[in-house]
C-alpha positions, 0 to 999 in steps of 0.5 A, a space after each residue: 308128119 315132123 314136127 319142127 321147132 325153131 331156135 337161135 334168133 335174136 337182134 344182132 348189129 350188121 356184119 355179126 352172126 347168128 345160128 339158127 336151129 331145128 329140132 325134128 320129131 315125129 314119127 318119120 325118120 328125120 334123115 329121109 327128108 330134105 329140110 330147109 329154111 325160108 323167112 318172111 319179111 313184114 309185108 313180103 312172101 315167105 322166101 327160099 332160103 336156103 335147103 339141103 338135101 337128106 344125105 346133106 350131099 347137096 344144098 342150095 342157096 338163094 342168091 341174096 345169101 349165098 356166100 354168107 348163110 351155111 345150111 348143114 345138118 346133124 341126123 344124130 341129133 335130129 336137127 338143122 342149122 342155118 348159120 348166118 354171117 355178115 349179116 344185114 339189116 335185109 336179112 331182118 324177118 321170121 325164119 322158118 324151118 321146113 321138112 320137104 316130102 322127099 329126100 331131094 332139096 327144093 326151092 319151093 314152098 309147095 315141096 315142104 310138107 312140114 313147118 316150124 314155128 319160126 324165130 325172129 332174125 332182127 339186124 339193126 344197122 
């Protein structure tokens, strides 16, 4: 099992930026796996974010970021980004880091073995 751990969040004013980061360990090879995030809002379900697959050839978006959340990640450095602009006060929840089974990204929570801790996101309007 991988283990995640989360960094990067903070409190940011509407239309800033934030990077989230994931650092993998465990005794799996981080570059075997998709990763990917999702975020939970008080109240609400954990949702999809964003994921990506192991080569990092493919990614895929909820439609509420796309165009303003970047996925990417360095296999060098064990480790998974999230780069967030044009931020919003909707974008406001816990962002969680998550490693998939296989090596193909997924929407879906039930494909993610592997969950961090999160790190809170907060934009004030």
């Amino acid at each position: 099992q991988v283990q995640l751990v989360e960094s990067g969040g903070g409190l940011v004013q509407a239309g800033g930026s934030l990077r989230l980061s994931c650092l993998a360990s465990g005794p799996t090879l981080f570059s075997s796996h998709a990763m990917g995030w999702f975020r939970q809002a008080p109240g609400k379900e954990r949702e999809f974010v964003a994921a990506i697959s192991w080569s990092g050839g493919t990614t895929y978006y909820a439609d509420s970021v796309k165009g303003r959340f970047t996925i990417s990640r360095d296999d060098a450095k064990n480790t998974v980004y999230l780069q967030m602009n044009s931020l919003k006060p909707e974008d406001t929840a816990v962002y969680y880091c998550a490693a998939a089974f296989g090596r193909l990204p997924s929407t879906r929570l039930h494909d993610f073995g592997s969950w961090g801790q999160g790190t809170q996101v907060t934009v004030s309007s």
